[in-house]
N, C-alpha and C positions, 0 to 999 in steps of 0.2 A: 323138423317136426312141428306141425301146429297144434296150437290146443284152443280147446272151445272153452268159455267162462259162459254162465248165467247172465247177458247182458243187463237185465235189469237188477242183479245183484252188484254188479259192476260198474253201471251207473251211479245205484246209490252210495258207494261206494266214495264215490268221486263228485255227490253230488257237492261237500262241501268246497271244495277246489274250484269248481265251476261260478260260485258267486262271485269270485276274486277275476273285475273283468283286465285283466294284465297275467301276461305269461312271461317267464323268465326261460329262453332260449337261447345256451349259450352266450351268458351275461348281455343277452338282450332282451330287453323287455318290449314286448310287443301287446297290443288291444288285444280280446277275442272276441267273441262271440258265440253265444248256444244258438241256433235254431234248428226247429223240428219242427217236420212235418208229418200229417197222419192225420188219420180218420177217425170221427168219434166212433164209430162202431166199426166190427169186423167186416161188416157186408160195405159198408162204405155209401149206404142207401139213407141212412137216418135223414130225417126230414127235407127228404129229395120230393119237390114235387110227382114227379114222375114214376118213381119206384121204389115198392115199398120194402121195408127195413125188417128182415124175418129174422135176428136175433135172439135167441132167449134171454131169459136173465142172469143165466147161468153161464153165458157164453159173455156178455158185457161186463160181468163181474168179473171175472179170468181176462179177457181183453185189458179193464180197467187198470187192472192190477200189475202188468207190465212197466207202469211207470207210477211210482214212489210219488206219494203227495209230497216228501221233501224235494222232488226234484221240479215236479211242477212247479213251484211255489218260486221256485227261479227264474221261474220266465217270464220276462215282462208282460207281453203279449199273446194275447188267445182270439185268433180272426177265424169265423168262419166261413166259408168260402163254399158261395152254391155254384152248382154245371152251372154252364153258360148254354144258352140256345144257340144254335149253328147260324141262326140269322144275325144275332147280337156280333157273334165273332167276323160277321163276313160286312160290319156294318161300316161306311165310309169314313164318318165318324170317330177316330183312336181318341179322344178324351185328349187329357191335358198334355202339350209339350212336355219331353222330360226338359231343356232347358228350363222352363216354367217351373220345372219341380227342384231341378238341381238351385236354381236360383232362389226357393224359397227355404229351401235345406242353408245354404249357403248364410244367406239371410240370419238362420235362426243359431247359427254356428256359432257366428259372430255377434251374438248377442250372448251365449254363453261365456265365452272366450272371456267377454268382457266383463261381465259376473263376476265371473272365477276368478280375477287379475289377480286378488289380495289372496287365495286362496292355493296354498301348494298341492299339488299332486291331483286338484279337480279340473278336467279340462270341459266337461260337459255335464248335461243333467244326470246322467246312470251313473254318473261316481259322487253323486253327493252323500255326504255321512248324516245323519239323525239331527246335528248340531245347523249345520250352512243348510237344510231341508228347510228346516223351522223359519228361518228367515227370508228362504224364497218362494215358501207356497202356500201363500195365503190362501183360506179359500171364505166366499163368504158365505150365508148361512145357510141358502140353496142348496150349495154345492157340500157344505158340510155336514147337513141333512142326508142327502141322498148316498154320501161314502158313509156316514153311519147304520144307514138301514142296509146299505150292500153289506158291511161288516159284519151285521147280526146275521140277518138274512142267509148268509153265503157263508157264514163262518170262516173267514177270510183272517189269515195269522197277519201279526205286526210287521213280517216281511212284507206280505201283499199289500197291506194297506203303506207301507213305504214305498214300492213299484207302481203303482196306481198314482200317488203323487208325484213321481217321478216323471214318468209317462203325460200326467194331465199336465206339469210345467213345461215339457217338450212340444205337446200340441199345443199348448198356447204361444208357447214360442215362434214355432212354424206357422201357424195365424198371425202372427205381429201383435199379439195382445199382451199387457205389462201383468196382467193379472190373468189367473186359471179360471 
């Protein structure tokens, strides 16, 4: 017999489990990972060049509401992603090697690794605690400016602005920069 649950009842549900990035599988602990994908609006049109976006507000709000601001709030990352034109995809040009990329990944692996030495149970930037944060992301006053005003601005929770730091130490990482 199958049964159906409320998925976004069920998400939330589960959202606190999901910040915990390790899973215990048969006394094995393993990494995970959330990602999700989807469209900010129903129509899947919202600020498409090309075609326009007929949702009401009524419809966006119901859309919206599917996913728990506690669960978003877990996600590190929010990209959004325009069509591509048919010429763009056919263009001889593919952009950067993945070797190039795996190599700068790799790169920036091994600069956490090395971080973390002194530091039990943190193997990368997404598992630092509030305490080993403090001491690896400095920002200077630019950069402290501009997450202050996103802060107010966006009303962004102490979780976000902890993933945001998190995040900015990883891409400077992958840049080879010692500073965010």
């Amino acid at each position: 017999m199958l049964s159906f649950v409320n998925p976004s009842r069920s998400i939330r549900g589960r959202a606190r489990r999901i910040q915990d990035p390790y899973l215990t599988v048969r006394q094995h602990t393993i990494s995970s990972s959330l990602l999700r994908r989807g469209n900010p609006h129903p129509c899947g049109y919202f600020g498409d060049p090309k075609r326009e976006c007929r949702c009401t507000p009524n419809q966006l709000r119901a859309y919206r509401q599917r996913l728990s601001g506690p669960l978003l709030d877990r996600i590190d990352i929010h990209i959004e992603v325009p069509s591509v034109d048919f010429r763009d995809l056919n263009r001889a040009d593919s952009g950067e090697p993945s070797e190039t990329i795996r190599a700068r990944i790799e790169a920036a692996r091994a600069v956490q690794t090395s971080r973390f030495a002194n530091e039990p149970n943190i193997r990368c930037n997404a598992a630092m605690s509030s305490r080993v944060m403090k001491a690896h992301t400095h920002l200077d006053d630019h950069c402290r400016e501009l997450l202050e005003n996103a802060m107010h601005q966006m009303n962004f929770s102490a979780r976000a602005h902890d993933r945001i730091l998190k995040v900015a130490r990883t891409l400077a990482d992958l840049a080879g920069h010692d500073r965010i």
